[in-house]
N, C-alpha and C positions, 0 to 999 in steps of 0.2 A: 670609370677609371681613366680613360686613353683626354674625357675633355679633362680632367685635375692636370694628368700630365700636360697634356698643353698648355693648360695656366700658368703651369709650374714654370714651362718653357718660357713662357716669358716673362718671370718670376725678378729676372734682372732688373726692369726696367720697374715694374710693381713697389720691391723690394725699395729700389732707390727712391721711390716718391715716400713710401714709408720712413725711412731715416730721414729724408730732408727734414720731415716734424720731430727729429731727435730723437736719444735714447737717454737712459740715467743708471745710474746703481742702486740695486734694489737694498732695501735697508736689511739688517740681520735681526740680532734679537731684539724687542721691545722689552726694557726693562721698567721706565715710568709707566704710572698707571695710566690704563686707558679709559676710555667711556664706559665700558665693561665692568669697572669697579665699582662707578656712581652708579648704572643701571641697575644692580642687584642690592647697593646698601653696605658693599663691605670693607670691614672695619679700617684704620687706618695700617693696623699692621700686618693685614694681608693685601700682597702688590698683586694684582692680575691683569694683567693685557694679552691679547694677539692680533690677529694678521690673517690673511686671505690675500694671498696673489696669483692673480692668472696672469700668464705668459704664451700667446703664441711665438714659435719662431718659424722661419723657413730661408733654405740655402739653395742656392743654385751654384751648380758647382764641387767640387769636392778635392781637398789636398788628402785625406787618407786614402791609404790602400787599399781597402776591399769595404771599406761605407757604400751606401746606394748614393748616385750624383745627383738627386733632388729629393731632398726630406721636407720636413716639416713637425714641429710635435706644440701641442697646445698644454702646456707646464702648468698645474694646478698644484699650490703649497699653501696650507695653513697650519699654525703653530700657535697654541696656548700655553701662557707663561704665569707660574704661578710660585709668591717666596711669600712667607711668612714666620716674623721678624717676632723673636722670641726676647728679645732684648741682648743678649749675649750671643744666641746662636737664633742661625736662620736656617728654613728649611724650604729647599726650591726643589722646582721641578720644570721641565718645558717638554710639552709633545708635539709632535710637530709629522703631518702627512703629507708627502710628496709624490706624486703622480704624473703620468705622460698618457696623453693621448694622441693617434691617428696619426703617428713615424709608419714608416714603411719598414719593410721588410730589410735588412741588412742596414739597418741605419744605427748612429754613431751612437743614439738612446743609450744611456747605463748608469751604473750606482750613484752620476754624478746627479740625475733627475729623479730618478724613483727609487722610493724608501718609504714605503706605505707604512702608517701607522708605528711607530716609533717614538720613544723619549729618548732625545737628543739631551735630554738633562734629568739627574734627580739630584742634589747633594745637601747637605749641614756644611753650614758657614758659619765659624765661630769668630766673633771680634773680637782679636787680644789689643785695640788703643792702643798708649804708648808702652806698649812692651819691649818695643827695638828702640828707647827713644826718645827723650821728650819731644815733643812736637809732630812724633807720625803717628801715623795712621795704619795699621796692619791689621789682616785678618788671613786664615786660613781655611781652606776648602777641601773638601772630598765627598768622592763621589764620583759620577758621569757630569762631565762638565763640558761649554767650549772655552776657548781659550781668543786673546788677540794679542800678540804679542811687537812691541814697536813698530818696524816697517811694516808688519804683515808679511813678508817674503819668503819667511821660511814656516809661522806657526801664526795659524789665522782663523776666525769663522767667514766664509764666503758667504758674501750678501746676495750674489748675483747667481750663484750657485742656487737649484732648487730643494736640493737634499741638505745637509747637516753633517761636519766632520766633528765628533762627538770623542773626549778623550777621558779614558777614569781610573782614575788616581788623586793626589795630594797634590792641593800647590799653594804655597805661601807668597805674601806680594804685602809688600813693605812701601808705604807711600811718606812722604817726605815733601817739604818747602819748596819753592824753587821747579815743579815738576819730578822732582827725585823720585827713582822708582827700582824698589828691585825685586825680581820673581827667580821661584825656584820652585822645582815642579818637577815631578816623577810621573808619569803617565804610562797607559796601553791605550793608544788611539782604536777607536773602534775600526772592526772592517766592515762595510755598507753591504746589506745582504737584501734581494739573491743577488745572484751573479749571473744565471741561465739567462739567452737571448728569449726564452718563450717563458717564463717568470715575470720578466722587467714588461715585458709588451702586456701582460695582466695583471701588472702592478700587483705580483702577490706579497701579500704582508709577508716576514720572515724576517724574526728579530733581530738586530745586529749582534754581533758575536765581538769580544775581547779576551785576552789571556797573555800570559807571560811571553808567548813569544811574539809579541810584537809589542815593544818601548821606546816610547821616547820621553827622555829625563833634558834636565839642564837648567841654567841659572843666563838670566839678563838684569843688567844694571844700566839705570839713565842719570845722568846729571849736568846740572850747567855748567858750563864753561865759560862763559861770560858772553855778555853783549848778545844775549838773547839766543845764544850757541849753546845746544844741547850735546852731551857723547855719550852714545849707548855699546856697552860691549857685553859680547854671547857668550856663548859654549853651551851645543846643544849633542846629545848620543844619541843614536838611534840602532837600535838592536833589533833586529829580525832573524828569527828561526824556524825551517820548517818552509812549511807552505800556507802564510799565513794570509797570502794573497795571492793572484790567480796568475799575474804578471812578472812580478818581483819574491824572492826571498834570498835567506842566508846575506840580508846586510848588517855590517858593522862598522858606522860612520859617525866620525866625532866632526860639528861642523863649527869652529869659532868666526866671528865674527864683529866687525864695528861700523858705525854709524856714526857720521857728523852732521848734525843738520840745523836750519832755523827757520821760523815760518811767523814773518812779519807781518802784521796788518798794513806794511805799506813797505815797497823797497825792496831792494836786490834780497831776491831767495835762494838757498842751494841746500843739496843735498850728496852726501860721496857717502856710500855703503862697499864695503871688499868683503867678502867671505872664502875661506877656505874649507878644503873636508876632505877628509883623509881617512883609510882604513881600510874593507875588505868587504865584496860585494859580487854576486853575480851578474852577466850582463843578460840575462832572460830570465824564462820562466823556469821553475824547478822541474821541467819533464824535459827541457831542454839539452839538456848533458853538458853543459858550457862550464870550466869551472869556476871556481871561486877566486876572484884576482884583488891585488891590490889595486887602492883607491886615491887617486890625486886628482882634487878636481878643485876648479875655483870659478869666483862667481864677481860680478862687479856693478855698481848703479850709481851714474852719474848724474845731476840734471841742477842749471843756473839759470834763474829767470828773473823776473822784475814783476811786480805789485802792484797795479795803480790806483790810484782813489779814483775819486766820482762816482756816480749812478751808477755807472754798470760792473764798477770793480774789476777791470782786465787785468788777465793775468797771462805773460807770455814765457813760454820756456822752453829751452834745447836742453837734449836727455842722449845719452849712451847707456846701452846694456852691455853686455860682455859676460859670458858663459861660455867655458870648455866643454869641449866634446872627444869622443875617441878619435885619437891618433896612431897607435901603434899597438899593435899586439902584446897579450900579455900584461896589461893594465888598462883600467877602467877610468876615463878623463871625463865621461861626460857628469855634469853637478847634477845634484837629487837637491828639489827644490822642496824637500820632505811635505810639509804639509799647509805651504804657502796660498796666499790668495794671486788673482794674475788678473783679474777684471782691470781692478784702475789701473794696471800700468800696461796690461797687452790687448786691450779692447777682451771684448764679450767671450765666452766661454761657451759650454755644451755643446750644440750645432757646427756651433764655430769654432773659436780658440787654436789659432796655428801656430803661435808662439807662444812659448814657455822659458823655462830659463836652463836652459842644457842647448849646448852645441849653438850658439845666437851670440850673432856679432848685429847693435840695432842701432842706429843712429836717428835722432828724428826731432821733432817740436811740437809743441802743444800752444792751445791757447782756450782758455776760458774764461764766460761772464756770465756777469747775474746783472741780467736787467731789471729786476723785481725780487722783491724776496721769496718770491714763488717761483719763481723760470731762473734756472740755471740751463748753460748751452755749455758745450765742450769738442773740441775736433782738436783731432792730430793725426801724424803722418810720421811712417818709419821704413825706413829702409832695413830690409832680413838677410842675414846672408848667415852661410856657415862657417863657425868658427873651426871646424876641419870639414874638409868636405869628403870623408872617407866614412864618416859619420850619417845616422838618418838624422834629421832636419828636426830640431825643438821635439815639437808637440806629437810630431805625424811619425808612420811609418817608413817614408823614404827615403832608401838610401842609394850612393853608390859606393861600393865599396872600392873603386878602380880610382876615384874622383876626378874621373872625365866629367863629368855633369857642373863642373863648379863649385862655386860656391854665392851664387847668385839665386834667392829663392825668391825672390820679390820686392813687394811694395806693397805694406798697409795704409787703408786711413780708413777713419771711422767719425762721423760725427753724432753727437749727443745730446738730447737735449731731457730735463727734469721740470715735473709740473707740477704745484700741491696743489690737486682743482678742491682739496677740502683740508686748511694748512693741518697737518700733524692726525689728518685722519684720512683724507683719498688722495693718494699718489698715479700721478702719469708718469708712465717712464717708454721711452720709445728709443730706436737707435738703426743704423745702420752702418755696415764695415763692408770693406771690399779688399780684397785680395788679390791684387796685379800680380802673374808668375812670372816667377823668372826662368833662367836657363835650366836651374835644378828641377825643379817642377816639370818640365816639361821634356828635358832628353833623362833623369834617371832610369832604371832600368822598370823600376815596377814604381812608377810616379801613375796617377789616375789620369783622367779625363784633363786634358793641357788649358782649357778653358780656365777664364779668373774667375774666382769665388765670390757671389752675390751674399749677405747675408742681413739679415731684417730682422727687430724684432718688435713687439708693443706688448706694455703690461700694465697692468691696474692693479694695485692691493692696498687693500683696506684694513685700516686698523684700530683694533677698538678695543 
């Protein structure tokens, strides 16, 4: 044990040689068939693929409150995807096992990695054609399903995520000319079960649980607007009752929102997304005693960059985040990013993941290429700070509530790199991020170990 910890100790310098070879985003569902299909002889109208990805990570360093200050966990997830296409209706399913190995004791390990033995999907999928239409395309769903919803920011499948956010209910999705698109959806997102710290460390199976008190409904619309300008607008509810999770209950939040964006094969690119959300929410857990307050909270995503052609296809761009957080007593400012993805826009998750979208004021730039059709690379760099600094920090526990400590939490950067070493069947994905503190980090009252955060990972999965 005492030589790991010493490894670990120098875990910083390891770490960083391991990201200089990159990191990538792991893929989510496989919906085309895979080699899986041909191997066995089956018919055209049953689609079957899956997946096998191993993930080490390991951190050095620690922005949570009470996490151990050098982890590590070796992330095993495989998923089998199976629909069969009755001509009118389909009938899907996807199972999918998510496991952790050899984290330490007090480590950040949870629902977001293991989920042993689960179907993340079962549903009938009925095509009604041009029912909404000549010229579209609709069909409707029910069942346990996932979802991807425009940005992904607020309702998403994480790819990079090892576990499955799985939601079941109804939802119709009207497709149209031009990119046109429009969903409407009534849901109970699953809650990821267990929850016990000595459950998750033995990966016990233990189904995921759903029920009325916990919904999320709403309707999103996309169209063009011209010259290659698309506008998407929301309206999403989220009702929670009870104690339908371990952290959070008694929410009720209506979040609308719009999106303008366009994404050229060559040439100035931008993106402006604002959200707002409103309504009535606790600011803890339900054994907590805190009450129930009202809810104003808003959210913002900006980012202008440029396209280039050539071989290697560069892509440069400066981005702002902007998320409230609590400021005054007696109402609740910080945003609920309900059941968004945060990989592509806030670097890596699980081990890691210091930023989120609550209480982050984020200023930064990116730059990507593809020197091959197999090597994609990617790095950027942000600057974090609180947008009240009375608030705890995004993702983590710390706070001050005096906001003496600032509003200065640091400095991310992370660089990336993606490799098909077999195209469309073995993926390399490797990465490293680092975490420069700042002033909050390091004078809050119950901030951790003032040390910057190392953070590594590499994976392989294969898909067939």
């Amino acid at each position: 044990m005492d030589g790991r910890r010493s490894a670990l100790g120098r875990s910083g310098y390891l770490i960083g040689l391991i990201g200089i070879l990159g990191a990538g985003s792991a893929q989510g569902q496989i919906t085309d068939d895979g080699p899986l299909h041909a191997a066995i002889g089956a018919p055209d109208a049953l689609h079957l693929s899956g997946s096998v990805r191993a993930r080490f990570e390991a951190i050095d360093g620690q922005y949570r409150e009470d996490a151990v200050n050098r982890d590590q966990v070796l992330a095993l997830r495989t998923t089998i995807f199976a629909e069969y296409d009755t001509g009118p209706v389909r009938i899907g399913a996807e199972f999918h096992d998510a496991r952790a190995y050899f984290q330490r004791r007090n480590s950040s390990v949870g629902t977001d990695i293991v989920n042993a033995l689960e179907f993340s999907q079962y549903y009938l999928r009925g095509d009604l054609g041009e029912a909404f239409g000549a010229g579209s395309n609709s069909h409707i769903k029910a069942g346990r399903m996932t979802m991807q919803i425009g940005s992904e920011r607020l309702v998403a499948r994480q790819g990079f995520r090892t576990s499955v956010t799985s939601f079941t209910g109804v939802r119709l999705i009207r497709e149209g000319d031009d990119d046109r698109q429009f969903v409407a959806f009534w849901t109970m997102p699953t809650v990821r079960l267990p929850t016990g710290a000595r459950a998750i460390r033995r990966n016990s199976p233990q189904w995921d649980r759903e029920n009325t008190d916990l919904q999320l409904f709403g309707a999103f619309s996309r169209v063009p607007v011209g010259r290659g300008v698309r506008l998407e607008t929301y309206a999403y509810g989220l009702i929670e009752r009870g104690e339908s999770q371990a952290d959070r209950s008694d929410r009720r939040l209506f979040t609308p929102g719009v999106r303008v964006f366009n994404t050229p094969e060559r040439g100035v690119e931008f993106e402006i997304e604002g959200m707002a959300q409103f309504g009535r929410a606790r600011d803890g857990s339900p054994d907590s005693g805190k009450p129930v307050l009202p809810v104003e909270a808003y959210g913002a995503h900006g980012d202008i960059g440029y396209r280039f052609g050539g071989r290697w296809q560069p892509q440069v761009s400066a981005f702002l985040d902007y998320y409230t957080g609590n400021r005054r007593e007696g109402r609740i400012g910080r945003f609920d990013t309900l059941y968004g993805a945060r990989r592509f826009e806030f670097g890596p998750t699980e081990l890691f993941g210091a930023a989120d979208r609550s209480n982050l004021v984020s200023p930064g730039f990116r730059v990507k290429a593809s020197p091959t059709k197999r090597l994609s690379l990617m790095s950027d760099y942000r600057l974090l700070r609180l947008a009240s600094a009375v608030d705890r920090f995004s993702n983590s526990d710390v706070r001050d509530e005096t906001g003496r400590a600032g509003r200065s939490a640091g400095q991310q950067v992370q660089a990336q790199l993606e490799y098909d070493l077999v195209p469309k069947i073995v993926a390399l994905d490797l990465g490293y991020a680092r975490l420069f503190k700042g002033r909050f980090f390091r004078d809050a009252p119950n901030a951790p170990d003032p040390r910057d955060v190392n953070y590594g990972y590499g994976s392989i999965m294969v898909s067939f």
